[in-house]
C-alpha positions in Angstrom: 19.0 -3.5 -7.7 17.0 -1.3 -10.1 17.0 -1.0 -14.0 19.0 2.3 -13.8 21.7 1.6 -11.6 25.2 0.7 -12.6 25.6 -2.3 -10.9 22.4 -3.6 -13.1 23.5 -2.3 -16.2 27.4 -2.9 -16.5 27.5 -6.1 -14.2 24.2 -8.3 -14.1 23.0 -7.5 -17.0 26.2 -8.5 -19.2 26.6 -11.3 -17.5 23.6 -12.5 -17.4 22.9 -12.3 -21.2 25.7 -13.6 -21.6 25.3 -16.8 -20.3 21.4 -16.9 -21.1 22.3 -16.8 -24.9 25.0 -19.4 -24.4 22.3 -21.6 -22.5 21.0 -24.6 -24.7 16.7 -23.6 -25.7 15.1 -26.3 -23.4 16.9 -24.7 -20.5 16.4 -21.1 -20.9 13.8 -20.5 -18.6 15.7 -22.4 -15.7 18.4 -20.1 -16.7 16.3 -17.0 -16.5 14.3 -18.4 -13.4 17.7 -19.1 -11.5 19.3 -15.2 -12.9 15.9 -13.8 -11.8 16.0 -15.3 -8.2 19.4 -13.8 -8.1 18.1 -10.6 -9.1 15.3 -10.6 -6.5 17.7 -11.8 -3.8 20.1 -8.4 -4.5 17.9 -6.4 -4.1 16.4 -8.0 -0.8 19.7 -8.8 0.8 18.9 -7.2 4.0 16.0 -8.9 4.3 16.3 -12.0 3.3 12.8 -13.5 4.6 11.4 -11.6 1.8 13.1 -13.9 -1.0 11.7 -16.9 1.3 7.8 -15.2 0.5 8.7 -14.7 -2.9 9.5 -18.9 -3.7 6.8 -19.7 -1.1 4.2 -17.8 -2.9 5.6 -19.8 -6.2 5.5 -22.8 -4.7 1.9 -22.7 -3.3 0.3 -21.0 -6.3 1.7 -23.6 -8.2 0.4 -26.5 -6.2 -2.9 -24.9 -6.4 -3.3 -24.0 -10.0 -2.6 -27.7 -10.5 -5.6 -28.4 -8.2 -7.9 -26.1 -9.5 -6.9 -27.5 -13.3 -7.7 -31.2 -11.8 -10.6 -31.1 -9.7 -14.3 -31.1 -11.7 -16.4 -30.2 -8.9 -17.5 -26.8 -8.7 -17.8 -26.3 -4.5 -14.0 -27.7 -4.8 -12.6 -25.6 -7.1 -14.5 -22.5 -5.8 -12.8 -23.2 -2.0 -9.3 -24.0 -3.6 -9.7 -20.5 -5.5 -10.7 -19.0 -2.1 -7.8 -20.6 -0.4 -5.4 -19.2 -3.5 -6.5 -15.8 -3.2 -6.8 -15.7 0.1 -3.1 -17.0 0.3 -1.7 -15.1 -2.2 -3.0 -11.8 -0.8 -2.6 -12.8 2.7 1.4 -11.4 2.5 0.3 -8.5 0.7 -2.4 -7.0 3.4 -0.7 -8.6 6.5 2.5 -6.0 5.7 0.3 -3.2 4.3 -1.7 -2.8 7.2 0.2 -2.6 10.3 1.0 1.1 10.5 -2.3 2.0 9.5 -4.0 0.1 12.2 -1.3 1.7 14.2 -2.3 5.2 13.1 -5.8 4.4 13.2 -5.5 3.7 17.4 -2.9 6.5 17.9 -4.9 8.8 16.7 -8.6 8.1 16.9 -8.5 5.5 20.6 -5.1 6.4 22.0 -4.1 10.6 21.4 -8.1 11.7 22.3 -8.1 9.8 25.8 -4.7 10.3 27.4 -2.6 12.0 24.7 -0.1 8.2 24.5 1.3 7.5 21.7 1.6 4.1 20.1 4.7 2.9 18.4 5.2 0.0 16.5 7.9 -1.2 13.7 8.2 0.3 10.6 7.3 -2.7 7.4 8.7 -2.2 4.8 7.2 -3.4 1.7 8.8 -6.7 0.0 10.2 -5.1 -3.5 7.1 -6.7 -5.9 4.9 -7.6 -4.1 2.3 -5.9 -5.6 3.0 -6.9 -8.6 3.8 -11.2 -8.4 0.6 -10.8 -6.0 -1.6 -10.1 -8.5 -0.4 -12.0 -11.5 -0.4 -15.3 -9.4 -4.3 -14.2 -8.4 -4.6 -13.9 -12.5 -3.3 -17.0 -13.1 -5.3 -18.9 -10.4 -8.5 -17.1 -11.4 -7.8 -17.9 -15.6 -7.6 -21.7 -14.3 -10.7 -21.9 -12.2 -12.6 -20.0 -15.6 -10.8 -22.7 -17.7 -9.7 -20.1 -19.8 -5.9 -21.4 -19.8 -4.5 -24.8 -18.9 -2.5 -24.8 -15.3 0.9 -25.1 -15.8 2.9 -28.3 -15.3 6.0 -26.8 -14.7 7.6 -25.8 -11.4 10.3 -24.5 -13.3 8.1 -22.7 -16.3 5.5 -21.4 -13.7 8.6 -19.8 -11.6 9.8 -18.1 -14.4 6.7 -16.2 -15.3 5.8 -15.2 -11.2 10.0 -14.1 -10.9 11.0 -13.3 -14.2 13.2 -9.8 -13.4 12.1 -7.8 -16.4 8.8 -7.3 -15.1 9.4 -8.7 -11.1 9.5 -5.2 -9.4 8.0 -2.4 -11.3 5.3 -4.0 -13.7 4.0 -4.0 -16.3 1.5 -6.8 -14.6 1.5 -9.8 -17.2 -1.1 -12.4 -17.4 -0.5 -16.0 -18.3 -2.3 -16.2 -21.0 -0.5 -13.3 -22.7 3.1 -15.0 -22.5 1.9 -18.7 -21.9 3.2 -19.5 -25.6 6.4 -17.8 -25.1 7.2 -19.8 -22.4 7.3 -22.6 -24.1 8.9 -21.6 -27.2 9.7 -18.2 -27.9 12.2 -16.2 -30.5 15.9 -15.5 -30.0 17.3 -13.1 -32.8 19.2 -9.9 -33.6 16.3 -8.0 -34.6 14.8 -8.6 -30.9 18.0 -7.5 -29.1 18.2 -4.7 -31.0 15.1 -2.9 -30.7 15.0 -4.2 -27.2 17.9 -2.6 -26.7 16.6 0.6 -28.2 13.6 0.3 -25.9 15.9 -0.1 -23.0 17.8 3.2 -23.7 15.3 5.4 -24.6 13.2 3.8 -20.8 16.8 4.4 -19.2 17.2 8.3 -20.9 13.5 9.1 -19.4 14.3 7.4 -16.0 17.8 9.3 -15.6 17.8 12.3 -18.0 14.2 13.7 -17.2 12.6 12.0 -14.0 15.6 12.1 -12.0 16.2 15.7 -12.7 12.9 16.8 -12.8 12.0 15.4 -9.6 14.8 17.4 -8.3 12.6 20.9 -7.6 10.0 18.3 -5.9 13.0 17.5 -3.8 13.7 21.1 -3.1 10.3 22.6 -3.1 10.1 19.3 0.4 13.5 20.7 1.6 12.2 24.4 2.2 9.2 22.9 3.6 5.6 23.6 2.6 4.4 25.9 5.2 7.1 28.1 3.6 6.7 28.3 0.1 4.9 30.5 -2.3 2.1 29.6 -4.6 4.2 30.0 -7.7 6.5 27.6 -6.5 4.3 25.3 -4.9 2.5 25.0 -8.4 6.3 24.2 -9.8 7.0 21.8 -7.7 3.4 20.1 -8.1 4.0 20.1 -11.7 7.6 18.8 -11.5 6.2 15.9 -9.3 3.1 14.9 -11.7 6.3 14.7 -14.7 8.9 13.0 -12.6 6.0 10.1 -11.6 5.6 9.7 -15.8 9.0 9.7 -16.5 10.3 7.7 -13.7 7.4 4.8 -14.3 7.1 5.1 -18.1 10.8 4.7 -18.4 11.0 1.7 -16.0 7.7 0.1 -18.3 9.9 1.2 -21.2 13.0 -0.5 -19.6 10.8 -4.1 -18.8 9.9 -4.2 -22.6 13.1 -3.9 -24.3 14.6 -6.7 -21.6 11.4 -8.7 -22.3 12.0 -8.6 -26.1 15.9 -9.4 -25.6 14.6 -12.8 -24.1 12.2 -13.0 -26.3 8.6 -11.8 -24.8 6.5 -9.6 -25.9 5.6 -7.7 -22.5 2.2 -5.2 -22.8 2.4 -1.5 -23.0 2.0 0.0 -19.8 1.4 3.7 -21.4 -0.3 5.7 -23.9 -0.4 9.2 -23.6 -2.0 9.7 -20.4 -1.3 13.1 -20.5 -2.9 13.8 -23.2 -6.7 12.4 -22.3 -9.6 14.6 -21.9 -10.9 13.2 -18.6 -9.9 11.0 -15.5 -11.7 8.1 -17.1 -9.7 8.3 -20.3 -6.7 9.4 -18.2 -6.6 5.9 -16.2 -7.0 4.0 -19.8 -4.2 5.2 -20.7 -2.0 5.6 -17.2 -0.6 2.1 -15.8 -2.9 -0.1 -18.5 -2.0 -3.6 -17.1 -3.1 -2.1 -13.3 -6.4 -1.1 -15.2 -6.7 -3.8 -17.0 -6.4 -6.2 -14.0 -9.0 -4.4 -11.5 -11.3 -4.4 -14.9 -10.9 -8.0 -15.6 -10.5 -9.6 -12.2 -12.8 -7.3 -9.6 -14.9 -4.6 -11.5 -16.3 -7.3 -13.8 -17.0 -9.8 -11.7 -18.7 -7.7 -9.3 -21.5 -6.7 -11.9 -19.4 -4.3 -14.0 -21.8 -1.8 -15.0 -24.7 -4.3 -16.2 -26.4 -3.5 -12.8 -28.6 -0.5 -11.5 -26.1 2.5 -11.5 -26.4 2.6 -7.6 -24.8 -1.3 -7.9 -22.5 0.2 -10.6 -21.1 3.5 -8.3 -20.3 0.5 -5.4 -18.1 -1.3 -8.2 -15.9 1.7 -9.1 -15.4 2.4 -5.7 -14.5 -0.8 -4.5 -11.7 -0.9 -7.1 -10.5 2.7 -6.4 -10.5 1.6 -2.4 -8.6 -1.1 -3.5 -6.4 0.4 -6.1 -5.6 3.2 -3.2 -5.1 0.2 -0.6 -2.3 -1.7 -3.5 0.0 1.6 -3.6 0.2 1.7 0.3 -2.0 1.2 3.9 -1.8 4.7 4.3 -4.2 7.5 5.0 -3.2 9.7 1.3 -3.3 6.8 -1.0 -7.1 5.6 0.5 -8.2 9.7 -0.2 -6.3 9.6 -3.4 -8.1 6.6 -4.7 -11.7 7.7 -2.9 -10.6 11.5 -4.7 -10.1 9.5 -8.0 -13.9 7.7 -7.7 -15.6 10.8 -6.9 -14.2 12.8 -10.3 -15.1 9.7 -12.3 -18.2 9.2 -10.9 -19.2 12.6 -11.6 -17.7 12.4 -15.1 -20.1 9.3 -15.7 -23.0 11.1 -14.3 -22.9 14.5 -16.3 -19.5 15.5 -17.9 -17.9 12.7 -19.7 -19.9 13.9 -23.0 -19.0 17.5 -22.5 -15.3 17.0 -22.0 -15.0 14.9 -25.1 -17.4 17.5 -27.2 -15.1 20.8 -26.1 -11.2 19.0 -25.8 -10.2 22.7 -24.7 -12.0 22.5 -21.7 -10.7 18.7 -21.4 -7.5 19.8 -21.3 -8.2 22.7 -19.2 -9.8 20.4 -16.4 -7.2 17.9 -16.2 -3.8 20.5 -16.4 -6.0 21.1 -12.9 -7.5 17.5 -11.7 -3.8 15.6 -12.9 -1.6 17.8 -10.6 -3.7 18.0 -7.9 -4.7 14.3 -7.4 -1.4 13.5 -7.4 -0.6 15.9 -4.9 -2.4 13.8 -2.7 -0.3 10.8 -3.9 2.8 12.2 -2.9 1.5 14.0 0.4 1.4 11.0 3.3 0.7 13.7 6.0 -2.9 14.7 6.2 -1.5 18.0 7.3 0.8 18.5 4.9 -1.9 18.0 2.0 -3.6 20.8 4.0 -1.4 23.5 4.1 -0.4 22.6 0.3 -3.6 23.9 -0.8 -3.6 26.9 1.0 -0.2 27.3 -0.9 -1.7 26.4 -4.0 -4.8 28.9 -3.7 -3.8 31.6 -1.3 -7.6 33.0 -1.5 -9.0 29.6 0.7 -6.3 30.4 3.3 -8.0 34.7 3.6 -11.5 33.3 2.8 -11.8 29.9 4.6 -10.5 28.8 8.1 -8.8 25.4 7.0 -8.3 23.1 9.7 -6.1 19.7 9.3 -4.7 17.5 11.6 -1.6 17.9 13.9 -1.6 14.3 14.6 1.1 12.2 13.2 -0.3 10.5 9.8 
């Protein structure tokens, strides 16, 4: 079940408010817990073992941030934070990596020798995972700082892993950001209306633009790559890079309005990405709790950039490896996010300051770097990324022999 869909917005939704307002204040958050389970269980009703990792992860996280809130000894609460993490991400990489291992030996052990090919099942990502993945490592890693309190409440923790605004599509909240709301938070006219108006104007830029937009993307995959022209292919690039804004700024918008309806105040997940002057500024601005998160809970911690740069340079690219890795195991998202290091590494090292002195040539560089690094977002065939660019600049294709892969990734 998605924000946009009808069943969401004419059945659950009514319903659900409407027995949420009617619920007495100290049991709102079972009430939202229980219509957030629901939620979840919808939309995983064909597989069902999904919902099962959803209350397990709930359930363990729990137990542990109790643990680590308890226990004084430092060895102790660094193994039960090892044990958390390791836990908590253990769902997350054990169904991302599968078919990449499997490409990995088809291609590189297997299709070189004796031309067999390996097949294996197809995984299909549990709706969220992502996202209650990373705000239960938050939360454990907040506790073991002693930055917030661990939560006594099965009930109260529940709700803030599962709570549906935010369950499938982000923003990524922290505890500490909503841990007063959970425990007493506002109910009012004011907040349902300007959630409402949130909602709307998230659900017009979902249906009205991305879905439309996204329609010559559609097209321009339909006639196939190898036959378009470079005018189109730059059309359909460009159609792609606003349908991925629209779609995932309107569901951010949507989270926020049904967030303030219940009474949270979820974090803005966009600022004008579009208009930044570099890839550095463009990824302040572009998914800002994602950001946010690697800053706070890997970049930092690694060193940050108090070390010597060469330390510094391993730091952003283990959180662009790993920020490629949390959108997919697959071969386009790991170039994407090693594509993304290089242009901000190179930003850091010489043109960060000239960017920001001349904003034409800002906005020159990224009308080119935006489309084209999310060309390899959308591309999961090496292949296909290949004969894109030849679309996109005819001249390499006369100039340059371009070779890519005719294996299956």
């Amino acid at each position: 079940m998605v924000f946009s869909s009808l069943t969401f917005i004419f059945y659950f939704l009514p319903i659900f408010l409407f027995v949420y307002f009617l619920t007495p204040r100290r049991w709102k958050n079972a009430c939202l817990l229980a219509g957030s389970l629901l939620f979840y269980s919808f939309g995983v009703k064909d597989h069902p073992l999904y919902a099962a990792l959803l209350l397990f992860s709930v359930f363990v996280n729990y137990r542990l941030g109790i643990r680590l809130g308890r226990r004084r000894k430092s060895g102790c609460r660094k193994g039960w934070l090892a044990a958390g993490i390791f836990t908590t991400s253990h769902g997350l990489c054990c169904l991302n990596m599968p078919d990449l291992f499997r490409k990995i030996l088809t291609y590189y052990l297997l299709k070189q020798v004796c031309s067999f090919r390996l097949s294996s099942p197809a995984f299909i990502l549990p709706i969220g995972i992502s996202f209650y993945t990373f705000q239960a490592i938050s939360y454990l890693t907040d506790v073991y700082r002693k930055d917030i309190c661990f939560e006594p409440s099965l009930i109260n923790f529940g709700m803030y892993i599962c709570m549906f605004p935010q369950l499938i599509a982000g923003p990524i909240v922290t505890y500490a950001s909503v841990r007063k709301q959970i425990s007493a938070r506002r109910h009012s006219l004011l907040h349902l209306e300007n959630g409402l108006r949130e909602f709307t104007i998230g659900l017009g830029l979902k249906v009205l633009l991305a879905n439309q937009i996204g329609g010559l993307w559609n097209d321009v995959k339909a006639i196939g790559y190898e036959s378009i022209s470079t005018p189109l292919a730059w059309l359909g690039l460009t159609a792609f890079s606003m349908q991925i804004y629209f779609d995932f700024y309107g569901y951010s918008l949507m989270a926020k309005g049904l967030g303030e309806i219940l009474g949270f105040k979820l974090p803005n997940n966009f600022e004008h990405p579009y208009m930044a002057l570099s890839m550095t500024e463009f990824w302040r601005k572009w998914h800002i709790t994602l950001g946010n998160w690697f800053r706070d809970y890997l970049y930092i911690p690694l060193g940050g950039n108090r070390k010597k740069p060469a330390r510094t340079f391993f730091n952003l690219f283990s959180v662009w490896l790993l920020t490629g890795f949390w959108h997919g195991a697959s071969w386009n998202f790991l170039l994407w996010g090693l594509l993304l290091f290089v242009l901000i590494s190179v930003e850091k090292l010489a043109l960060l300051r000239f960017l920001h002195r001349f904003p034409l040539a800002g906005h020159a560089y990224m009308a080119l770097a935006i489309p084209l690094t999310w060309m390899v977002f959308a591309l999961p065939e090496l292949s296909d990324i290949s004969v894109y660019v030849q679309r996109l600049f005819p001249f390499l294709a006369r100039n340059t022999q371009l070779t890519y892969f005719n294996g299956d990734f």
